[in-house]
N, C-alpha and C positions, 0 to 999 in steps of 0.2 A: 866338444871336439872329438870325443872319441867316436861316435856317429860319423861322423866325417872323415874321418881316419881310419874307419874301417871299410865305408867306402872305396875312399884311395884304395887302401889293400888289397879290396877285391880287384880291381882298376889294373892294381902295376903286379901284382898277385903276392905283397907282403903283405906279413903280419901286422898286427900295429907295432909291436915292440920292438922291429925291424928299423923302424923308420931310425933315422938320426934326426939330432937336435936340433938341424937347419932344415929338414922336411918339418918337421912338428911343428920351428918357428913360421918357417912358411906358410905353412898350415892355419896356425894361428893366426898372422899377418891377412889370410886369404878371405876366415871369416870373418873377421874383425871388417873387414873393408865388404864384403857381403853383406852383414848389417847394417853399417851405414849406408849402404847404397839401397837396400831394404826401405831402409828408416827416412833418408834422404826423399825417394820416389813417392814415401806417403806422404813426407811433409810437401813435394812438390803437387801432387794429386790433391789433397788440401786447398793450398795456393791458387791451384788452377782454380779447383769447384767454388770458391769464396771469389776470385777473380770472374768466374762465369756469372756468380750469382750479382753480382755487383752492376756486371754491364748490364743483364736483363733488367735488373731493376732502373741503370741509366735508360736504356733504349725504352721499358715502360713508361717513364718519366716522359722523355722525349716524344713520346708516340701521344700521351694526353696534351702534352704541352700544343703538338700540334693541331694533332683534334681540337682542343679550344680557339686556339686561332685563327684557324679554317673555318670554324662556327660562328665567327664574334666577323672574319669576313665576309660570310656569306652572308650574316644579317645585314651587315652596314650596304652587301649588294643589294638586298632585298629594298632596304629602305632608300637607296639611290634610284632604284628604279621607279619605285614608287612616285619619288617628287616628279621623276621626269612625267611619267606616265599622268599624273596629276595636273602638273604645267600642257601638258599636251592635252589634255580634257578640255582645261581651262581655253587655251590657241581655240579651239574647236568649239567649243560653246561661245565664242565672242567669236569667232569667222562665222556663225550661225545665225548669231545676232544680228553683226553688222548685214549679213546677205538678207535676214529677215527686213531690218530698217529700211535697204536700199529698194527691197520689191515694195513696201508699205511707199516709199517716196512716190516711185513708180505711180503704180495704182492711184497717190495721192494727185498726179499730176494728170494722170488720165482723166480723173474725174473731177479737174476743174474743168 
């Protein structure tokens, strides 16, 4: 307090011994509440950087979680497209067939 008090002094241009007992408690009262508001602002800075670390770790979580799902969809696309793509072989290899059988008819009736 006496730090602070000499301060003031220079401030209002007294001494410290000048001051009366409702400056001093003042005084007192002033840094008392400058501390805690010190102490406060750490403990708030704390809170936050533990609050910050919290969400990046949510939003990490959330970012793999989607990644996965997004993977696990795009295979289940891959393997959709696939049957189609397969069933359409399949359409296509029997339209090939049957136009094969019908020219062999053909042919077969030509050359009776």
């Amino acid at each position: 307090m006496k730090g602070f008090l000499a301060t003031c002094s220079l401030q209002q241009g007294k001494r410290a011994v000048d001051f009366s007992p409702a400056e001093v408690s003042a005084a007192d009262d002033y840094l008392a509440r400058s501390e805690r508001r010190a102490r406060d602002c750490h403990l708030s800075r704390r809170g936050v950087r533990n609050s910050r670390v919290e969400l990046e770790r949510r939003v990490d979580e959330a970012v793999e979680q989607f990644d996965r799902r997004l993977a696990e969809l795009y295979a289940k696309r891959l393997r959709v497209e696939k049957c189609v793509l397969t069933e359409e072989l399949k359409m296509r290899l029997l339209d090939r067939k049957i136009s094969d059988m019908e020219d062999l008819e053909v042919d077969e009736k030509r050359l009776k």
